[in-house]
N, C-alpha and C positions, 0 to 999 in steps of 0.2 A: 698875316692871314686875313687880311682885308677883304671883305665879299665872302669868305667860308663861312655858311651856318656856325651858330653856335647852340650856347646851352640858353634852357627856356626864359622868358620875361617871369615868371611864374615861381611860386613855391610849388617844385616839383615832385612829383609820387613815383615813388618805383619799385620792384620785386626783383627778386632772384627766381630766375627761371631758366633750364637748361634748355639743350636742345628741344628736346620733344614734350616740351611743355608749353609751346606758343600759346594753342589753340586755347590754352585756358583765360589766358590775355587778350587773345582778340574773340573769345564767348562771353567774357568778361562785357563788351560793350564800352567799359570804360578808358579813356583816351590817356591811359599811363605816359608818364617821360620815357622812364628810362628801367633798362631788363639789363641785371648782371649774372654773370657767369663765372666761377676760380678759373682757372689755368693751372694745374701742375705738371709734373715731372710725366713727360707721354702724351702731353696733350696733342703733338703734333701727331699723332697717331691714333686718333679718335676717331677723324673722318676720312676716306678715301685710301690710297694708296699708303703704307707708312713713312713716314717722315715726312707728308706732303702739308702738313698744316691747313688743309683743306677746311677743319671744323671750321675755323678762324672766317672764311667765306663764306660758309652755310651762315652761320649764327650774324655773323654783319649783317646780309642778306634778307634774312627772315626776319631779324628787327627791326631795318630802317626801312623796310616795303610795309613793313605794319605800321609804321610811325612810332617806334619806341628807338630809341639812343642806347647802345648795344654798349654797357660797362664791361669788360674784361680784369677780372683779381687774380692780375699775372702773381701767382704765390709760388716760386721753385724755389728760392734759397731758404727759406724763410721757413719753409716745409721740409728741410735737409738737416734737421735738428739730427742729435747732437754733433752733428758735422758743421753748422753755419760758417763757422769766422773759418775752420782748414779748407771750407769750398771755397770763400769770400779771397783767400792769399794764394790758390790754387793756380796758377799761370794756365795751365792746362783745361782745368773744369770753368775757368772765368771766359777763356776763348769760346771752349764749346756753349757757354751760355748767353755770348755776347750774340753769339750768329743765332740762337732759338731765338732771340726777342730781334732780333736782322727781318728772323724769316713770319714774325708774328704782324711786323708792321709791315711786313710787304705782301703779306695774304690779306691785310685790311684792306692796303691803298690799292690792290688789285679791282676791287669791287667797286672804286671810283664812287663811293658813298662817304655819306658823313651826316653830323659828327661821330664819333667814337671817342671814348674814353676809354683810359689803360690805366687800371690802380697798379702801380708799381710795388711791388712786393710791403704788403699788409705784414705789419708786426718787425720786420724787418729793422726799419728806422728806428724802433723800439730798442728791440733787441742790442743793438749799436750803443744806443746813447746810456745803456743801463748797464752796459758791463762797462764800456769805453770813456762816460763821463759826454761831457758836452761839448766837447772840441773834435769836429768828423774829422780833421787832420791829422789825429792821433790815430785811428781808425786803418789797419793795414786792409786794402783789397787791391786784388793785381788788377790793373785797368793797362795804363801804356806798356806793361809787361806781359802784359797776355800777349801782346802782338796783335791782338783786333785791328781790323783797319780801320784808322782814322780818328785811334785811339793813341797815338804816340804821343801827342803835347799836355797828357792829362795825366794829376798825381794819382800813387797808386796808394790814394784812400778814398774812404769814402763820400769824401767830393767829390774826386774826381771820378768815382762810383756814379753818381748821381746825374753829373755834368756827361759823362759817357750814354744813359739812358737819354740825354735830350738828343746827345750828339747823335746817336742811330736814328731815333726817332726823326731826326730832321732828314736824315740820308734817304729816309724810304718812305715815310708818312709823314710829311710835316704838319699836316694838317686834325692827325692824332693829338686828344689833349691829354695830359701824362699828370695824373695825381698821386699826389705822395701821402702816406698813412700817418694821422697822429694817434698813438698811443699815450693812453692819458698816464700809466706806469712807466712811462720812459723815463722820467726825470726822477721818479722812486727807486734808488739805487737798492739794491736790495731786495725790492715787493716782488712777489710771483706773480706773472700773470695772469692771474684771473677774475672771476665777475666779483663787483665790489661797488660799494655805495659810494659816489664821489663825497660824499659830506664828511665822508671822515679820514680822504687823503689830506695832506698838505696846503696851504690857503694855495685857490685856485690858480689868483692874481700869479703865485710865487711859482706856481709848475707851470704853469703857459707859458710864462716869460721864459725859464728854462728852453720849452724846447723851441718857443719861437727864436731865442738862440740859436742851437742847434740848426735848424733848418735855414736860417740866414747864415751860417757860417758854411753850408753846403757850395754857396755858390752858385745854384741852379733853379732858376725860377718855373717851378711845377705851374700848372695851370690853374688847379684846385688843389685840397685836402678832403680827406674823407676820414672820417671821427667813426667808429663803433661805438655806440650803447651799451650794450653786451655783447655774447654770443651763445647766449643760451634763455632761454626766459624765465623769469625767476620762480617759479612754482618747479621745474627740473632743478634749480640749483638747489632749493632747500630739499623738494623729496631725496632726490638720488644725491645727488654730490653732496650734502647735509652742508650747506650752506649756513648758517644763521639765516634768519628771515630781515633780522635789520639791517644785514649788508648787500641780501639778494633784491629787496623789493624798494624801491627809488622812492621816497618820497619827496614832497614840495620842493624842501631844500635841497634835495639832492638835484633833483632840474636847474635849482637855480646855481648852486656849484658848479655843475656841468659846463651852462649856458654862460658864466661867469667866465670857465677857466677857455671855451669857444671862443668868446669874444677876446679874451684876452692874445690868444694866437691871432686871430684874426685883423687885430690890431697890430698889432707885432711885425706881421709879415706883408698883412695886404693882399692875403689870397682866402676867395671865399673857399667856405667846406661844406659838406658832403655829410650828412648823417647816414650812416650804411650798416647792413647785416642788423638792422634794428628789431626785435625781438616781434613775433606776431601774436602771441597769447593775447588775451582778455578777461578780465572780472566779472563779465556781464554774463556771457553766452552758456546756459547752463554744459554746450560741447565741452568747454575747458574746466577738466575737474581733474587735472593734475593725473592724469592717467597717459602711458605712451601715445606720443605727439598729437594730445590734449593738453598741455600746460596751460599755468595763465600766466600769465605779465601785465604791466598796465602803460608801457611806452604809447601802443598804437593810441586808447586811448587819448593817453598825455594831448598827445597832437591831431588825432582823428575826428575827435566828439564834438560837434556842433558848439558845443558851450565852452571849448576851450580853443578857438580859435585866435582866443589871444595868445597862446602859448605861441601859435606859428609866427605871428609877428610880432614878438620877444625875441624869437630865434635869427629871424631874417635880422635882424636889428644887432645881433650878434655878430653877423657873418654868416649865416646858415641859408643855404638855396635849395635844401630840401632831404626829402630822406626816404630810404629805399628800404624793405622789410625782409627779412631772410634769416634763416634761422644759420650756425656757421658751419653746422653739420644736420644736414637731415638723417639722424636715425636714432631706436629710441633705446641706444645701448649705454652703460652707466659707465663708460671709465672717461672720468670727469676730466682729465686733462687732456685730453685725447679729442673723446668725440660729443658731440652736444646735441638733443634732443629740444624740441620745441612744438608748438605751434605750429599750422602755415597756413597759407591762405586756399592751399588746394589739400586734397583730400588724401593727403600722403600714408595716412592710414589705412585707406580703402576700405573702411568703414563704414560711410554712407552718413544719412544723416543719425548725430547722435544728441539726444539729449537724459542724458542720468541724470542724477537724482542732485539738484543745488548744491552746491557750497560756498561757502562765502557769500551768501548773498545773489549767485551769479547767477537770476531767474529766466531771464531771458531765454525762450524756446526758437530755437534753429529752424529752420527748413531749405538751409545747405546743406551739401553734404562737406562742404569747408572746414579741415580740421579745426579753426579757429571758431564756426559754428557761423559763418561770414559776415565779422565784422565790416574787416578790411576791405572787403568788398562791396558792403554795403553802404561805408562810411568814405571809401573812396569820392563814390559816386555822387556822393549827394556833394564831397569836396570841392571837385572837376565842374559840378554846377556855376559854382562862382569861386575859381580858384583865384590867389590870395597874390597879386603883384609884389612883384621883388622893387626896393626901393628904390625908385632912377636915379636918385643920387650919387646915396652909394653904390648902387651898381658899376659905375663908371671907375669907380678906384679898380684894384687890385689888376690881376693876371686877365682874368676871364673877363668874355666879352658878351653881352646878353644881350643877342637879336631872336627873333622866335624861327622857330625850327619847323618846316612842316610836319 
């Protein structure tokens, strides 16, 4: 891929923003990396004609003419709950699902733009290595038995799963980089997935190493990884899903757990990661008073705030090139396993500007109308002033290649 753009010099900033939500990103002012987007089950039928995969061109389109690096969270299996592993052994549904993601990288490389990133099915990887154990050869998925073309020399597991998505991807975009999901519950046989303090999983050293296992025994060298934080901010987790407060709300050591069991992958494998769907709430802005999609959290913080610019280069130092804000469900409904309420950086409440009455301390008076009361927006900004270089050192190891992107 010699001469094809890549991803930034920079500790990158980025949102989740769908189609018809650009203009808020380029009203914004602020010179974002990178804009993601899910992918499920229909999506080729979102835009244009159906089954044309058209979105897939609008949304490349609209992001790299703005200057944002257009993320895709290809999520269909992964979304096929409690079907997963009978879609995964499927001959039939593994065909049909081989040619959606055929026809996903060839409505990218249509647009003759780049880069692009494709998160490859988020939770997925997880989901595998927690019921299956940490050898993906154990792993039944039909790959050379589907019959997909150009799939016959590959085992029908989930290597050969994995080594299948580079293989299309080479046939039609090779110039797509293809990141794979670390779930930090992977290697917790047993644990449910959901939001939890890393301080009081397993030592971090000892679950990275696990699933940087895992992922070397795939076979198939991704470009990047992309890590979640949460998927919900934690003032939703304690109100509605009655979380505890000491497993929903991150403290010191929890970051440095996190950032610990980061590195530790990152070591492991040699590919950098991705911080994504990272919670938007805030402590400060009296907007976020724990009311629908007014939560707080204190992630953006962690890494946003003037004062704690050393946490980002802690992170880079880890393996970490940046991180992108999104809540995993915009809506402000309570079935906690299901759908996830938060924050956001836009006004998804259509409320306008709000500020109630303090709590927690969180004084600070709005005059966005930013459900988050606009931190992220504000704190962006002042970031992008003098954003934070990725170390040329170590940039030069791993998969990824870091020249600057216009």
């Amino acid at each position: 891929m010699v001469g094809v753009p890549s991803l930034p010099e920079h500790f990158a900033l980025g949102l989740r923003s769908t189609l018809n939500e650009l203009s808020w990103m380029t009203g914004s002012g602020i010179p974002w990396d990178y804009r993601y987007q899910y992918l499920n089950v229909g999506w080729k039928d979102w835009l244009g004609p159906p089954g044309s995969g058209n979105f897939a061109i609008n949304y490349t389109n609209d992001s790299i003419d703005n200057g944002y690096i257009p993320v895709y969270d290809w999520y269909i299996l992964a979304g096929s709950s409690p079907n997963i592993f009978t879609n995964l052994a499927s001959t039939s549904y593994m065909a049909a699902y081989y040619a959606d993601f055929a026809l996903l990288m060839q409505k990218i490389a249509s647009t003759n733009k780049n880069p692009v990133v494709v998160h490859v099915e988020p939770d997925l990887w997880g989901f595998m290595q927690q019921v299956y154990g940490d050898n993906p050869a154990d792993i039944p998925v039909a790959v050379a038995s589907s019959g997909y073309t150009g799939l016959s020399g590959l085992p029908n597991t989930a290597a050969g799963f994995a080594r299948a998505m580079i293989a299309i991807k080479n046939a039609n975009a090779p110039y797509v980089k293809l990141a794979w999901h670390v779930n930090i519950w992977a290697a917790n046989n047993g644990y449910t997935p959901t939001l939890a303090n890393p301080a009081s999983y397993q030592t971090p050293v000892a679950t990275g190493d696990r699933i940087a296992v895992f992922y070397n025994a795939l076979g198939a060298a991704f470009d990047l990884m992309f890590c979640d934080t949460a998927d919900m901010d934690a003032g939703f987790a304690v109100a509605v899903c009655g979380t505890p407060a000491a497993t929903a709300w991150w403290t010191d050591a929890a970051f440095v757990s996190f950032r610990t069991f980061i590195a530790t992958i990152h070591s492991g494998t040699s590919c950098w990661i991705m911080l994504w769907q990272t919670p938007s709430g805030n402590t400060l802005y009296r907007t976020c008073n724990n009311t629908n999609f007014h939560y707080q959290d204190n992630r953006p913080e962690y890494f946003l705030l003037t004062s704690n610019r050393q946490h980002i280069n802690e992170f880079i130092a880890a393996g970490v090139i940046g991180v992108m804000f999104g809540a995993g469900q915009l809506s402000p409904y309570s079935q906690c396993d299901s759908s996830k309420s938060g924050s956001s950086h836009m006004d998804y409440a259509a409320d306008g500007i709000t500020n109630p009455a303090a709590i927690n301390g969180n004084t600070t008076i709005s005059s966005w109308v930013d459900d988050d009361g606009g931190f992220i927006r504000i704190s962006a900004a002042a970031y992008y002033s003098s954003p934070i270089l990725l170390n040329p050192v170590s940039a030069s190891a791993g998969n990824c290649c870091f020249t600057s992107h216009a």
